[in-house]
N, C-alpha and C positions, 0 to 999 in steps of 0.2 A: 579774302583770297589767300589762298596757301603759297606762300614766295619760299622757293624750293634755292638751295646755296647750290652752283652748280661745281666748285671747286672751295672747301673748307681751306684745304693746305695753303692756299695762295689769294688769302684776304687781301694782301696789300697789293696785290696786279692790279690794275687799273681794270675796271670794271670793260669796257671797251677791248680790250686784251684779250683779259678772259674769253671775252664770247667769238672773238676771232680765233681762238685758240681751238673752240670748240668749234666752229665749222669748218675750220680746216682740218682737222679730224674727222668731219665728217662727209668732206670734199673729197679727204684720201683714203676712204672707208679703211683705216686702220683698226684693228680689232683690240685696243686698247684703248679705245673710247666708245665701246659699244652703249655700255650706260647714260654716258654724256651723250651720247646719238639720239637716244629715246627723250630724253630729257629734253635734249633740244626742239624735238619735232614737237615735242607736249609745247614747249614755252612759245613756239612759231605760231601753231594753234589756237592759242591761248590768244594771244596777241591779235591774231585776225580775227578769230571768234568775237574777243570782247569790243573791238573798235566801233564808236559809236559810227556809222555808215546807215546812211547817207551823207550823216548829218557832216562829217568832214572827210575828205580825200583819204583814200586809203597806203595811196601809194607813197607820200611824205614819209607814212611808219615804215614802211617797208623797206626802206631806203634808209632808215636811222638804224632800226633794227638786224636788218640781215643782209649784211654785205654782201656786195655783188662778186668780191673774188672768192667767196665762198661756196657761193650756189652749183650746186650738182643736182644728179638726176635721182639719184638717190632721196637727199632730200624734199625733191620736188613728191617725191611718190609717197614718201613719209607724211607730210605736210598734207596733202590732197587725201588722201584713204584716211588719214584723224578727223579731215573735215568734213569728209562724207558721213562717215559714222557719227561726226557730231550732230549732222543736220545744221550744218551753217547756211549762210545763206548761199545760195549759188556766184551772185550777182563777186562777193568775198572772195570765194575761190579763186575766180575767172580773172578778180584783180592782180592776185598771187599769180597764178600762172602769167599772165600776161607778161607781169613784172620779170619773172622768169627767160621767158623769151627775149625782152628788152634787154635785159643785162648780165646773163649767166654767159659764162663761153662755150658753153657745150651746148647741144638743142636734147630737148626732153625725150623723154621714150614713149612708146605707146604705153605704156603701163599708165603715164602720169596725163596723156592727152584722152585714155578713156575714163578714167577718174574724171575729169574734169567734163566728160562728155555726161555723163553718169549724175555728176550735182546740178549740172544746171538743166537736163532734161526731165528729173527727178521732181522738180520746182516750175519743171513748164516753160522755161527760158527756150521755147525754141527759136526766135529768131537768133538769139545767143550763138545758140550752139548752132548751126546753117553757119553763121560768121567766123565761128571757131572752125567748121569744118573748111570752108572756103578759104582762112587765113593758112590751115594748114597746110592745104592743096598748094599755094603760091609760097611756101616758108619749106614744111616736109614733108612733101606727101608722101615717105615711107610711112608715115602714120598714118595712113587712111588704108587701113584696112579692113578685114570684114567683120570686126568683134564691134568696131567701132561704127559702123554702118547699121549693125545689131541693137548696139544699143541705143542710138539715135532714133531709128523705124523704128523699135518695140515701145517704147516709150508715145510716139505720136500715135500707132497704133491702140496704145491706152488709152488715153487721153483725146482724142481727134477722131475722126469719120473712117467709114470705110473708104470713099474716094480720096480724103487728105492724105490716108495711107499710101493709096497706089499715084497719086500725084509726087509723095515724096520719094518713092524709091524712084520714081522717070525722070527727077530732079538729082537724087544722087547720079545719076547715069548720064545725063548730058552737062549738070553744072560741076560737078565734084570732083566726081570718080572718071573725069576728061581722061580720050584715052587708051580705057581699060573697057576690055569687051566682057560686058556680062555674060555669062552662063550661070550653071546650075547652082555654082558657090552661091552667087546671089542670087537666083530666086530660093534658093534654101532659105537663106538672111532673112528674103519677104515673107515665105510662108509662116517659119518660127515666129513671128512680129504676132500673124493674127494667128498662128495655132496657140500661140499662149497667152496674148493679149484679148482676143476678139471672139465672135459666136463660131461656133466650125462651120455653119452653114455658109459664112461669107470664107472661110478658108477654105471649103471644097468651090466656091465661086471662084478667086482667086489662082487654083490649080486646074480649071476647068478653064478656066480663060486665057494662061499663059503658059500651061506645060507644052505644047505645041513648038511654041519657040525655045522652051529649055527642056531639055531632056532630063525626066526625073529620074533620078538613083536611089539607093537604099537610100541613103541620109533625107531620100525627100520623102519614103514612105513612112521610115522610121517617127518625123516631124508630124506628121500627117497622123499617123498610130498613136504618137503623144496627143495629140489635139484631142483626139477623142478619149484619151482616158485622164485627161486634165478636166472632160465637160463631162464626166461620168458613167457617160452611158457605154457598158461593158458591151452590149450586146449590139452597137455599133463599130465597138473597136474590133470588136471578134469578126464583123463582117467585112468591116475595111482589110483586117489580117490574112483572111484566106484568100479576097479579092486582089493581095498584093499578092501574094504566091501564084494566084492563077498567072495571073500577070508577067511572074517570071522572076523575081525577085525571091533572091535566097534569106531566110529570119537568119539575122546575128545578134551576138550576145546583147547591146543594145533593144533588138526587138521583143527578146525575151524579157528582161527585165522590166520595160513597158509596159506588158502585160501583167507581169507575174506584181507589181506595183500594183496595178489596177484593181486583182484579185483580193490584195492583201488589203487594202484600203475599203474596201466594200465587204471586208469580213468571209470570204470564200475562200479560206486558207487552202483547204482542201487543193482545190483546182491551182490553185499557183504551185502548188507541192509536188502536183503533177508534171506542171511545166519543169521543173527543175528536175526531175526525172526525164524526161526527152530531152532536156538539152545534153544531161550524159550520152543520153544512148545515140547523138545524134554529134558526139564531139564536139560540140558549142558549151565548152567548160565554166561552171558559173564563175561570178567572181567576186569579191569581197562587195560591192554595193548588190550583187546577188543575194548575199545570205545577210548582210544586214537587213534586206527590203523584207527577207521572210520572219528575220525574228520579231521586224515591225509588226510583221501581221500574226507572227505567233502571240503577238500582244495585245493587238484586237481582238483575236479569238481567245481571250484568256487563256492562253495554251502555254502557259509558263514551262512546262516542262519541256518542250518541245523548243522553246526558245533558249532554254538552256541549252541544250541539244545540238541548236542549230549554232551558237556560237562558240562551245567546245569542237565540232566537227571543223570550225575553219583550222587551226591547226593541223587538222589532217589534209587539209585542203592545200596546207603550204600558205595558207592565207594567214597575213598578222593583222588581228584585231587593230582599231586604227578608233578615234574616237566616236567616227559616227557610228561605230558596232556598239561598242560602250552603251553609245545616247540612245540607240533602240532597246538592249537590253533593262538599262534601266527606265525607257519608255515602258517596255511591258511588265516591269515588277511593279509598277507606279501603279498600273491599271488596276494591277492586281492588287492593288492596295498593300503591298510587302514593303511598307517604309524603310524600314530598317536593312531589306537585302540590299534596297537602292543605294543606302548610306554607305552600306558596306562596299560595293562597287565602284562609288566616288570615290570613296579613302584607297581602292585596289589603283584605280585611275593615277592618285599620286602617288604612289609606290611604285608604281612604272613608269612616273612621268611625261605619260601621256597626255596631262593638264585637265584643266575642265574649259567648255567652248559656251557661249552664250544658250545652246541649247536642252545644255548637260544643266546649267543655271535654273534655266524655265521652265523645264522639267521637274528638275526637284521643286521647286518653287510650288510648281501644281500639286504635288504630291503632300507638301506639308500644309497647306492651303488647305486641304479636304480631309488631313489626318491630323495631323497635331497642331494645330488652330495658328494662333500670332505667335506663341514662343516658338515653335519648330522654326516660322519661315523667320523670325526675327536674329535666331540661332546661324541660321544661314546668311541673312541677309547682313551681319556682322562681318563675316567668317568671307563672305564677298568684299567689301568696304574694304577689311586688313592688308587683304590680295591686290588691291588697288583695280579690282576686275571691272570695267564700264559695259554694263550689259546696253543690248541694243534697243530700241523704244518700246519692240512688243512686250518683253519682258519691263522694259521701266513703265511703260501705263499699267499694265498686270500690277507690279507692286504697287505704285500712288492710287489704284482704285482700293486695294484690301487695306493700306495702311489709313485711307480717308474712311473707306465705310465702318473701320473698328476702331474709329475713333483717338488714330497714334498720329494725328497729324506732325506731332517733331519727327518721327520717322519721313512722314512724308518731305518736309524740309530741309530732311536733313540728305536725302536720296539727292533733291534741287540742288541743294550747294553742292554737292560730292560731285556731280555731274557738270556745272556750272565751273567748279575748281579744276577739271580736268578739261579744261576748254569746249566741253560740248555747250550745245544747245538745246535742252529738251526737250521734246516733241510738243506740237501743242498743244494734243489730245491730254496728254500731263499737265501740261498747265489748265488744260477746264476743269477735270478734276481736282488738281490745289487750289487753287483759286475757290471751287465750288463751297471745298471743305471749308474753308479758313472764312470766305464771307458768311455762313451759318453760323460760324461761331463769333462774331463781328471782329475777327483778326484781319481789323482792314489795313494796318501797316504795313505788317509780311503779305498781304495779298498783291497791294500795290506796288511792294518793291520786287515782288518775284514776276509781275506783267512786265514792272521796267525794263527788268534783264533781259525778260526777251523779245520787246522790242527795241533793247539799245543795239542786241547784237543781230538787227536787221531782218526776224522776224515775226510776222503779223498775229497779235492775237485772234482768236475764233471769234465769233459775233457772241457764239452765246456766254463766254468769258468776257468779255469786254460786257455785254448788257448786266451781268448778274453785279459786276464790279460798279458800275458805272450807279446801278440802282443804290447802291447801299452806300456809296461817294454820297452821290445826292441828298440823301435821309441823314448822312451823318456832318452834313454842310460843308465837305471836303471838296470841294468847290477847285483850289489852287491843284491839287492833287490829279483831278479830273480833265487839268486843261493841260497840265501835262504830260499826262496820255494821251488826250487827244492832239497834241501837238505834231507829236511822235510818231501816232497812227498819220496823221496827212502828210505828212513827208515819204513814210512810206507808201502809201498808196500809188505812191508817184511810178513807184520803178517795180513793185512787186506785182505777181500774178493775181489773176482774180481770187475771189473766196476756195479754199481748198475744200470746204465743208462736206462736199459731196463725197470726194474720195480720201476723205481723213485717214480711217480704216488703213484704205491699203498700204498708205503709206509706210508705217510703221513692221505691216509683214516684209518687205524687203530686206 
């Protein structure tokens, strides 16, 4: 583990000091500890991250480590967004926050109470999170609002029935949300759950069974327009489209963009190009995620020139290129196999200081991947490391499967500890693949300490990473090694969710 000095000048402060010195800095958001700020929410992280849990109390550290006269909302939101991103355990988070509420003098913000709704609904805690919404109800219920009601339904509508869905929003309504009289805000909240979560046919069920009592508005056809071009099929979005105009509903910029997505995604540049011509002539002015959507699609269509085009015209647009303009442009030089314009457009990226975002990463990443083999993406994949940039799991399983299948397993290792040293927890689909690699090659030691980690910091390995491990323990008479895995795994069993196996996958797209 990388043990970071957080004040060189002041060696002889009492260590205790020091760290009160830095959260009170970061209690009084002074802008002369911005560094120490970051630093600190890393070390906070880290700390909850690594704590062996279940197996001892979490809240003793909590309590050694991060003073109570310290705690602000600030850091609460720092703390919780590091640990989302790390894929902590939820069960982790929910103790930190807790802790929070017990002894901070301030109460949290919605920022940090959806965070917190976000990790452990992500992980299937839902009785959890009902508890957390219920505690919030009787503590703040200025936090029970509707992003937070969003993310609760969206989530069970993944994961759970179409009936558990419509049970849990008739449950925010009489146990939660005491009160507050639904309208169309929330059946909006319901419908986005299953137009993004669920089949449309149970979503036009859903609007067919309770628009009656809520009167639908744009935002509910707009929802409805998305549903359909989220499940593909164009030539029902096009029908729901005009059926909403008969209806009396005016298309806004929103509706447009819906569509002209739909277009560009399905390779019919043409016709979205169109749409963006009526919305001129129609005063519905595009807007910067307007002409990013179409240079997307001038990149599906290999129509590099035109994607050029389209992202020199936003300055005449008044529009300033922003990063996800960037991440389309060099989405479509990628396609187009023009490695090198893309590179060039990264290095423009930092000359403008515009940065690079997890997506600008995994984009290039594909591009060197299918063009200049392991040194291009290893060139990168340095050049990331130096920046200290922690990309998100879809991109970390992307690299541990190309560094595993070409055979650079220390790359892959060395990805685990970088991410491990920064308080994450790496996905598990990542650990199937190390794990996979490394027992092939009978690197049963790094196998087995890289399972340990992630089940010390509370969560469960895959079935098929644990059998591939478990096999070659046994063949190698690593007997003592294998009981304490399996020690580790019954303990958790206790408090974690079932097998996530099924919806591995998506997990990581978030």
């Amino acid at each position: 583990m990388i043990r970071v000095k957080l004040f060189d000048g002041f060696t002889q402060i009492p260590r205790q000091t020091q760290k009160l010195r830095i959260f009170l800095s970061v209690a009084s958001g002074s802008s002369n500890f911005t560094s120490e700020i970051e630093t600190e929410t890393e070390r906070i992280a880290r700390i909850i991250n690594d704590h062996p849990y279940p197996h001892q109390p979490l809240q003793p550290t909590l309590l050694r480590e991060v003073p109570a006269v310290a705690l602000s909302t600030t850091l609460l939101e720092n703390v919780l967004g590091r640990l989302f991103a790390a894929h902590s355990n939820g069960l982790k988070a929910l103790e930190f926050f807790k802790y929070f509420l017990q002894n901070a003098c301030c109460g949290p913000s919605s920022d940090a109470f959806e965070k917190a709704l976000h990790i452990l609904t992500r992980m299937r805690y839902f009785d959890r999170a009902w508890e957390l919404m219920v505690e919030m109800r009787e503590k703040h219920p200025s936090l029970l609002t509707l992003k937070s009601m969003s993310i609760l339904l969206s989530k069970i509508a993944k994961f759970q029935s179409y009936e558990e869905t419509l049970e849990a929003f008739l449950r925010m309504e009489k146990q939660v949300f005491v009160g507050r009289k639904f309208g169309t805000d929330e059946f909006n909240v319901l419908l986005r759950a299953f137009c993004t979560e669920r089949d449309m046919k149970e979503a036009k069920s859903v609007f067919q069974k309770m628009h009656s009592r809520f009167s639908p508005n744009t935002k509910t056809m707009n929802l409805l327009l998305l549903g359909f071009k989220e499940s593909g099929d164009i030539t029902a979005m096009e029908l729901f489209y005009h059926d909403m105009v008969r209806r009396g509903f005016k298309a806004n910029t929103l509706t447009y963009n819906i569509r002209i997505d739909a277009y560009c995604k399905k390779g019919c540049f043409g016709d979205a190009l169109r749409l963006v011509e009526e919305m001129d002539r129609v005063n519905c002015f595009p807007t910067l995620e307007t002409i990013t959507t179409l240079i997307h699609g001038a990149g599906v269509a290999r129509n590099i020139p035109k994607a050029r085009q389209l992202f020199e015209e936003m300055f005449q647009r008044n529009l300033q290129p922003d990063i996800g303009a960037y991440n389309a442009l060099i989405s479509a030089l990628i396609r187009s196999k023009d490695l090198q314009a893309a590179i060039r457009l990264m290095e423009e990226m930092e000359e403008k200081n515009i940065g690079h975002d997890n997506m600008t990463y995994h984009t290039m990443f594909l591009g060197m991947m299918k063009s200049s083999g392991l040194e291009g993406v290893c060139k990168l994949y340095n050049r990331m490391i130096e920046r200290n940039f922690v990309p998100k799991a879809r991109t970390v399983v992307m690299l541990m499967k190309f560094f595993c299948q070409n055979g650079r397993l220390d790359l892959g290792l060395n990805l685990w500890s970088f991410l491990v040293e920064k308080g994450h927890c790496p996905h598990g689909h990542s650990l199937d693949l190390l794990v996979t690699g490394l027992c092939s090659r009978r690197r049963l030691q790094e196998a087995f300490e890289c399972s340990k980690q992630m089940l010390e910091r509370g969560r469960q390995m895959s079935d098929v990473a644990y059998q591939m491990l478990e096999r070659v323990l046994l063949q190698s008479n690593e007997t003592e090694k294998l009981e304490e895995l399996n020690r580790i795994r019954r303990k958790l069993q206790d408090i974690l969710p079932p097998s996530t196996s099924r919806w591995l996958f998506s997990v990581y797209h978030q």
